[in-house]
RODO-2510 file (C-alpha; in nm, 4 decimals, decimal comma):
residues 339
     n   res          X          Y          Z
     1     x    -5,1328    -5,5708    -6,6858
     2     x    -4,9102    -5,9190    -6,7243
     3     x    -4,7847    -5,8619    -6,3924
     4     x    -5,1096    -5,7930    -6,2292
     5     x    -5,2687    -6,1039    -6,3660
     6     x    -4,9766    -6,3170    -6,2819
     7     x    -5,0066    -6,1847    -5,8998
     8     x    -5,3586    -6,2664    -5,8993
     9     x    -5,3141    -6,6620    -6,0689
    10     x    -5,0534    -6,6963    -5,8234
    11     x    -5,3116    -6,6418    -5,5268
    12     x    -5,5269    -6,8625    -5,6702
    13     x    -5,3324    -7,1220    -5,7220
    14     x    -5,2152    -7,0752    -5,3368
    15     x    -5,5425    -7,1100    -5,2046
    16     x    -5,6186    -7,4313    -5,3577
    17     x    -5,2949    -7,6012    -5,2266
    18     x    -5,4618    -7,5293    -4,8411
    19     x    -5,6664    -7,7952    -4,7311
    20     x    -5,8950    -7,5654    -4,4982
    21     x    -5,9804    -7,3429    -4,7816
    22     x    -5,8035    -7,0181    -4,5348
    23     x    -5,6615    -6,7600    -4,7571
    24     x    -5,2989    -6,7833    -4,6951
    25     x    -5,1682    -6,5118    -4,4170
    26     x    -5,5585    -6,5421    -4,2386
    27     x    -5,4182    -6,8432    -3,9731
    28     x    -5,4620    -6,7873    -3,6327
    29     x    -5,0778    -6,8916    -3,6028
    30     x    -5,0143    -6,5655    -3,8356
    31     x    -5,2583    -6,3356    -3,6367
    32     x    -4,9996    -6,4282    -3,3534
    33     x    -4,7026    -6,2878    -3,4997
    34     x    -4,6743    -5,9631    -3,5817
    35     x    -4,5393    -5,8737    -3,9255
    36     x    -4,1641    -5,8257    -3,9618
    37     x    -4,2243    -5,4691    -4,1119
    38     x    -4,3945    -5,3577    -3,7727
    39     x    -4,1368    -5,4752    -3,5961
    40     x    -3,8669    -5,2933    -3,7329
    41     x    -4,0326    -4,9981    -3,7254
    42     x    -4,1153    -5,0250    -3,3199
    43     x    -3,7062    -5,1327    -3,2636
    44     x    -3,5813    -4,8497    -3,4921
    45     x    -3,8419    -4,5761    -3,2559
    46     x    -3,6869    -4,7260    -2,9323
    47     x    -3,3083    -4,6656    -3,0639
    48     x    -3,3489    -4,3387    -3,1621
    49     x    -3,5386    -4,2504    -2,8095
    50     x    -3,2263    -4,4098    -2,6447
    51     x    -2,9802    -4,2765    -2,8593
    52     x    -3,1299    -3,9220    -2,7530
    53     x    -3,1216    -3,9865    -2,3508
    54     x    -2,7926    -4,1448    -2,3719
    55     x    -2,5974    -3,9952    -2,6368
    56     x    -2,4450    -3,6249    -2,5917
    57     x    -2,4021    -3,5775    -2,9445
    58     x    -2,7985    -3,5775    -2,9838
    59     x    -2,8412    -3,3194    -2,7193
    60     x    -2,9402    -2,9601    -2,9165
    61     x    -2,6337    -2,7526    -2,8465
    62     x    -2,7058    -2,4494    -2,6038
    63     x    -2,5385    -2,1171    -2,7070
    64     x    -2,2409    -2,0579    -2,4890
    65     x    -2,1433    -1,6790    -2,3662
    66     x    -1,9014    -1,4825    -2,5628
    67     x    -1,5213    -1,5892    -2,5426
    68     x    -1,6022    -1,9388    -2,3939
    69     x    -1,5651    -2,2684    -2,5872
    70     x    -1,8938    -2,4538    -2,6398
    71     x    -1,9278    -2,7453    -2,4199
    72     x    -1,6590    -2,6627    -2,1613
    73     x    -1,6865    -2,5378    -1,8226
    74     x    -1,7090    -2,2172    -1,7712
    75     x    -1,4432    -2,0839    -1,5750
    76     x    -1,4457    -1,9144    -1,1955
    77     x    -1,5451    -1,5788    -1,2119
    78     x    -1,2828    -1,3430    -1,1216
    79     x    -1,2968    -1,1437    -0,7977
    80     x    -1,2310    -0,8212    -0,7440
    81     x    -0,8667    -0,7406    -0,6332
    82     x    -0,8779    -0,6767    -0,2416
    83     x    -0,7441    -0,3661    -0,1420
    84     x    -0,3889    -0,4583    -0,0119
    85     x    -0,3637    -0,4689     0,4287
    86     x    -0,1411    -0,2112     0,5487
    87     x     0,2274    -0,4071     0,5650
    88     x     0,3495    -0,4944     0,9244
    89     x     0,4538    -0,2241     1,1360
    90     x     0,7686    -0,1740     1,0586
    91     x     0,9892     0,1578     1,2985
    92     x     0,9834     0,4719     1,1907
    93     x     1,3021     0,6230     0,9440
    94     x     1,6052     0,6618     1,1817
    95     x     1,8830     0,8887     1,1875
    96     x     2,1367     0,7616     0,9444
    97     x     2,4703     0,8114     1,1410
    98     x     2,8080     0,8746     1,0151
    99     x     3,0015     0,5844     0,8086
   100     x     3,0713     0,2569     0,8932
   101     x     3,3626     0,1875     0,7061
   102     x     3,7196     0,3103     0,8628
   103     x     3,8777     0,4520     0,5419
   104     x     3,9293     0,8142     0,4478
   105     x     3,7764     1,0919     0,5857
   106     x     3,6458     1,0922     0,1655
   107     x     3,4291     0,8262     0,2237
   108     x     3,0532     0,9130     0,1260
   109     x     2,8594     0,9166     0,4255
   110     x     2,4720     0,8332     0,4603
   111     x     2,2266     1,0728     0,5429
   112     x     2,2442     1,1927     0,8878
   113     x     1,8797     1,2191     0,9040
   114     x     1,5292     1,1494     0,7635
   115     x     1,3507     1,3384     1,0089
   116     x     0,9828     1,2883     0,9909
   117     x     0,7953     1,5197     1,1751
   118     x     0,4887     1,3961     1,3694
   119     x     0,2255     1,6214     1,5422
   120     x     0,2552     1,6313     1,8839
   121     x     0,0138     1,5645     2,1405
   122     x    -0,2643     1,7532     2,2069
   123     x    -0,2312     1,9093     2,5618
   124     x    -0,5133     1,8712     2,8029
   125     x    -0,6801     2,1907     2,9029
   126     x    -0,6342     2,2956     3,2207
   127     x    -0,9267     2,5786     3,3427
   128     x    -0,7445     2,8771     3,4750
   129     x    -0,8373     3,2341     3,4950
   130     x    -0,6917     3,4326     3,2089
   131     x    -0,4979     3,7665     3,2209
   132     x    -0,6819     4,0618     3,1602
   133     x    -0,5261     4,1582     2,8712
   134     x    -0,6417     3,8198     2,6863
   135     x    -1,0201     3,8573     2,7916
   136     x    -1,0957     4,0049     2,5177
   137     x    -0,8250     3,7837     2,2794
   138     x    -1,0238     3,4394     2,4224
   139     x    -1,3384     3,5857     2,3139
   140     x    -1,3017     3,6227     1,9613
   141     x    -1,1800     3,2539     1,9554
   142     x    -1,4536     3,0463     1,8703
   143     x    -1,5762     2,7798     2,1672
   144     x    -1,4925     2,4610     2,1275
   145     x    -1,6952     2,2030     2,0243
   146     x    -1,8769     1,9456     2,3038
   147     x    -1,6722     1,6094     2,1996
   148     x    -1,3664     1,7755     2,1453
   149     x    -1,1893     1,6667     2,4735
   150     x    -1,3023     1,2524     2,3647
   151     x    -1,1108     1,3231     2,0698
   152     x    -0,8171     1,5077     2,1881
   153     x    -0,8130     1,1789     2,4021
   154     x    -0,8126     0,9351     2,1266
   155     x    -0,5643     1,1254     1,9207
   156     x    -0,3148     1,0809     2,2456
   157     x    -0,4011     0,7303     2,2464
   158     x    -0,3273     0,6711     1,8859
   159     x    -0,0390     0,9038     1,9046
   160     x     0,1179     0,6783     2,1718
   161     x     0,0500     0,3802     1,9580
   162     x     0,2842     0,5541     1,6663
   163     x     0,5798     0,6388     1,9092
   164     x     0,5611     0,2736     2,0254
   165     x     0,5512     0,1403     1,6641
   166     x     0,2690    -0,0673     1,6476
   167     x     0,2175     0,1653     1,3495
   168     x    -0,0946    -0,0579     1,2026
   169     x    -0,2790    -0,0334     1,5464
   170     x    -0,2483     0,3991     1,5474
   171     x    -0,3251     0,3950     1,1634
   172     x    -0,7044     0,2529     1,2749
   173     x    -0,6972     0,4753     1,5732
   174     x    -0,6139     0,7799     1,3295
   175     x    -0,8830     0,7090     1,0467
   176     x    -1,1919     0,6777     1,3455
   177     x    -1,0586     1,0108     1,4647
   178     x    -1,0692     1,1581     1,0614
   179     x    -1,4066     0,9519     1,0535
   180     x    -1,5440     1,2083     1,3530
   181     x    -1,3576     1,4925     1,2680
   182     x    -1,2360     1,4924     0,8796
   183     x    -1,0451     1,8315     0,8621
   184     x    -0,8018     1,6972     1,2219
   185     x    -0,4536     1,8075     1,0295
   186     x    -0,2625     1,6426     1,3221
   187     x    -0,4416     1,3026     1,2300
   188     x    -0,4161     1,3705     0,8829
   189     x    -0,0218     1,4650     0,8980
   190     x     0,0342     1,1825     1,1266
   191     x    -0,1484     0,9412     0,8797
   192     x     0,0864     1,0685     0,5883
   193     x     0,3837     0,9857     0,8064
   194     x     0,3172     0,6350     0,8807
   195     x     0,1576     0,5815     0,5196
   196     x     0,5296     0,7173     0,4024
   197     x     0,7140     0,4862     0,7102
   198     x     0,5656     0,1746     0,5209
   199     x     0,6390     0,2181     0,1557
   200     x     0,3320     0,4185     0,0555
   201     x     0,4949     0,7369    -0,0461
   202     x     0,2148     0,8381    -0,2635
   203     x    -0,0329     0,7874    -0,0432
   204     x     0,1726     0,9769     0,2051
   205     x     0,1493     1,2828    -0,0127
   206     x    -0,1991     1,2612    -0,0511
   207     x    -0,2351     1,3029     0,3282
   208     x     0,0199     1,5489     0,3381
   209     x    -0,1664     1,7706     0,1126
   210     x    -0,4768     1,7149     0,2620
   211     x    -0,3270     1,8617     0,5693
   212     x    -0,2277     2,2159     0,3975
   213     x    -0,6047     2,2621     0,2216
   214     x    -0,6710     2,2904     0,6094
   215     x    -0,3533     2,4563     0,7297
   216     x    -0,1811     2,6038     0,4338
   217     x     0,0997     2,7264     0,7076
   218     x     0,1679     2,3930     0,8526
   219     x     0,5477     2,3671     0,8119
   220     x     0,5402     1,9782     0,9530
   221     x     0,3600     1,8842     0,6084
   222     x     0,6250     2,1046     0,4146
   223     x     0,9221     1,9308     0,5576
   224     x     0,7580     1,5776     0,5132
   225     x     0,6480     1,6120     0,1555
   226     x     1,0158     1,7514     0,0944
   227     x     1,1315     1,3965     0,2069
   228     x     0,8996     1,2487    -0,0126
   229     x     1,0574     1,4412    -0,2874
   230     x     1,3996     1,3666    -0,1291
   231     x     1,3026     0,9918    -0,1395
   232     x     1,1482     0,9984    -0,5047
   233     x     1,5018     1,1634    -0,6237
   234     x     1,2858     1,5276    -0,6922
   235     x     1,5985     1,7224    -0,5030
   236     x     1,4963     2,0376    -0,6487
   237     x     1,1370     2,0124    -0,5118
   238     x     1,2531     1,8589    -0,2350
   239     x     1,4991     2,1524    -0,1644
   240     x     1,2172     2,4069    -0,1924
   241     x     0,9704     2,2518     0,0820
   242     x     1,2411     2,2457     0,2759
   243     x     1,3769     2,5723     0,2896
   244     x     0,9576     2,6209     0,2915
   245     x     0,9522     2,4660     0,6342
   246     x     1,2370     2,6544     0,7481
   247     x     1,1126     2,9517     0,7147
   248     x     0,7767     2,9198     0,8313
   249     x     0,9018     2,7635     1,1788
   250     x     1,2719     2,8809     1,2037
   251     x     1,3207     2,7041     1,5501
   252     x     1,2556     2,3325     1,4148
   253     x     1,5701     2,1176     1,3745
   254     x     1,4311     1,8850     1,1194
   255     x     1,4262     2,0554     0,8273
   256     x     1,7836     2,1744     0,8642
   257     x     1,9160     1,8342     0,9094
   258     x     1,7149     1,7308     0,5814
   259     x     1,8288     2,0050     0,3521
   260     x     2,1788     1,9368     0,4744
   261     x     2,1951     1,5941     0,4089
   262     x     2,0301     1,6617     0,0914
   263     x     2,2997     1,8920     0,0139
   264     x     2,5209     1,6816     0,1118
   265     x     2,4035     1,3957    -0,1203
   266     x     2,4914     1,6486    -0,4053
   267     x     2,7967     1,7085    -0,2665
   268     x     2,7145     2,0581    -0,1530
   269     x     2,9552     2,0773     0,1216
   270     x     2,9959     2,3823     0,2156
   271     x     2,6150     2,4631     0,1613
   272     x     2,5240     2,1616     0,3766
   273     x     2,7486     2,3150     0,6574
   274     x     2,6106     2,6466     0,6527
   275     x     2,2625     2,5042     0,6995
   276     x     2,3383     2,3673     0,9940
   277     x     2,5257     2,6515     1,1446
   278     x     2,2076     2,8197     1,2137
   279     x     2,0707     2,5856     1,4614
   280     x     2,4254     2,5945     1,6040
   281     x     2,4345     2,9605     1,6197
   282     x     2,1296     2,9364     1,8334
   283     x     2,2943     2,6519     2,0401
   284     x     2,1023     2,3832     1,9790
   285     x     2,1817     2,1005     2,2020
   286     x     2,0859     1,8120     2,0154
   287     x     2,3057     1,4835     1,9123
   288     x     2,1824     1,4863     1,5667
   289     x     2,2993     1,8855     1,4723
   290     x     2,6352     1,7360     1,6149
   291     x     2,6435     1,4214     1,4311
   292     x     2,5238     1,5857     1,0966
   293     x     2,7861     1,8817     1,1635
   294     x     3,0607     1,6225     1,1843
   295     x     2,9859     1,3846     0,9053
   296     x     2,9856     1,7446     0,6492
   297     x     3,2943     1,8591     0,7965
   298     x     3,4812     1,4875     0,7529
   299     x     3,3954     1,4937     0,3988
   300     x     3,5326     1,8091     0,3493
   301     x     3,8377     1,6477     0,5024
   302     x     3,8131     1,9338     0,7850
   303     x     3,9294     1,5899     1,0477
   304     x     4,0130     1,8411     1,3767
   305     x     3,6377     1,9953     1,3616
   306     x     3,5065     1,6463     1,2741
   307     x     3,6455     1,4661     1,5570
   308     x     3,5312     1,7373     1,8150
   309     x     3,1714     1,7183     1,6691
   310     x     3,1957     1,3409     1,6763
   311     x     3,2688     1,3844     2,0355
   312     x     2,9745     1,5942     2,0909
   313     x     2,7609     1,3462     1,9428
   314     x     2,8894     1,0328     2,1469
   315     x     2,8754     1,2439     2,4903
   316     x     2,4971     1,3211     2,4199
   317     x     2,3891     0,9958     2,1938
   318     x     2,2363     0,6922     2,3735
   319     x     2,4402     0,3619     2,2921
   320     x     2,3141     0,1959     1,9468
   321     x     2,4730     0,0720     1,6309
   322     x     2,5439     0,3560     1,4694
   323     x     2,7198     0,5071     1,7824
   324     x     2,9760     0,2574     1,7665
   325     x     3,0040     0,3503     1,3822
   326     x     3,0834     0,6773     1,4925
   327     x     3,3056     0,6003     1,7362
   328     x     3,4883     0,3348     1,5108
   329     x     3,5365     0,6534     1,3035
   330     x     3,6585     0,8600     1,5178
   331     x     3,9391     0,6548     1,6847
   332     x     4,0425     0,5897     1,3019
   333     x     4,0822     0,9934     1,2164
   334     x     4,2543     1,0075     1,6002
   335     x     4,5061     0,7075     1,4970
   336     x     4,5647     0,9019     1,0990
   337     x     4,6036     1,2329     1,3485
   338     x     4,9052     1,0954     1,5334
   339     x     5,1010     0,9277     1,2567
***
């Protein structure tokens, strides 16, 4: 109660001292000016409204998606890989010729050949009147389709594109012919071969089998899934599909020359050379038999039956690189022959 009463004799005592008989804090002057409690309160409201427009650390935190750091940008989205663009056309396997090098007749050779076996071109139909005997053969063969012949025409067209290697160019013209006609094995088979021409052995097989669910007898898909195998190092599997292809089209070359030079490639040399005796038998004309024939017999150092095969080859082979291998190699064993 002390305190209280000395407040109040204070207050007293203060209003006597003014002249105008004004309680003390009632001037006009002090109606003017706010008090200094007010004040502070208005200036401490205005920083805290700009410390929450201008300061980050203010700002209510917004939840950020799993695995990403709060407060930093989120990062590109990932797209999709693209599927990879077929590679640029690159040419088609060649024969591998005989040896380069000019040393003995021991000398492992290459393969003679990778023969990939394309379908051939469809032959336009020409409208004659058949032979009795077939009347009644034609009949039982179902009648084409109308669009057939547009077709046949686009598959020579994209055929012709292959032979001339622009090998991306006949792979479009291939798929709009599978896009009309899904179950055309000569497309199909033709499509494995330039899938396998440009690295994409897998894909190659896929095609390949594709073409026997349609023709299980197809020997051209046997022999090219064989060099698949061949390729992949399979020479056991590879080995079957050819002897496969063989024996489903006898008169073929290509499938001899691969099983040879897949013989050959295990050293099989004797094997490799009856292979190719069969074709011989039947006189096949052709500078690859010779070539092949040739390069087996050198490396069973046979050089007299070599060097007449060689000759063969070089009579009927068009000039390239590897004829001048071969006939580096031949004046070598002729030169060895005389000493």
């Amino acid at each position: 109660m002390s305190i209280i009463h000395d407040a109040l004799k204070k207050a007293q005592e203060q209003r006597k001292d003014r002249p105008d008989g004004v309680p003390f804090g009632n001037t006009p002057e002090a109606k003017k000016k706010p008090p200094y409690i007010v004040i502070g309160v208005v200036a401490l409201a205005a920083a805290v409204v700009v410390a929450y427009l201008y300061i980050p650390a203010f700002h209510p935190k917004k939840s950020s998606p799993p695995g990403q750091v709060a407060g930093a940008k989120p990062a590109a989205p990932v797209a999709a890989p693209a599927k990879s663009a077929v590679p640029a056309a690159q040419t088609l396997p060649a024969a591998k010729d005989a040896p380069k090098t000019v040393n003995a007749a021991s000398t492992p050779a290459p393969r003679v050949a990778d023969a990939w076996v394309r379908s051939e071109p469809v032959p336009r139909r020409v409208k004659a009147a058949p032979p009795a005997e077939e009347e009644e053969l034609i009949r039982r063969i179902p009648a084409r389709k109308m669009g057939d012949d547009s077709i046949n025409r686009q598959y020579n067209e994209a055929l012709q594109l292959m032979n001339s290697g622009q090998l991306r160019e006949a792979q479009k013209a291939f798929l709009v012919i599978l896009g009309r006609k899904s179950d055309h094995f000569e497309a199909l088979n033709n499509m494995g071969v330039i899938s396998a021409s440009l690295g994409n052995r897998k894909e190659a097989v896929t095609y390949f089998n594709k073409v026997l669910e349609y023709r299980p007898n197809y020997p051209k898909a046997y022999n090219n899934i064989g060099l698949v195998m061949m390729s992949d190092g399979n020479s056991q599997l590879a080995e079957e599909y050819f002897r496969k292809a063989i024996s489903m089209e006898p008169e073929s070359l290509e499938p001899y020359l691969n099983l040879s030079a897949l013989l050959r490639a295990e050293k099989k040399f004797p094997e490799a050379a009856k292979i190719l005796e069969k074709p011989m038998g039947r006189n096949v004309k052709d500078p690859s038999l010779y070539l092949a024939y040739a390069v087996v017999k050198d490396n069973m150092g046979h050089a007299d039956q070599a060097m007449q095969y060689y000759r063969q080859y070089l009579s009927l082979a068009n000039p390239s690189q590897a004829r001048s291998g071969v006939a580096e190699r031949l004046r070598y064993l002729e030169e060895r022959g005389r000493k």
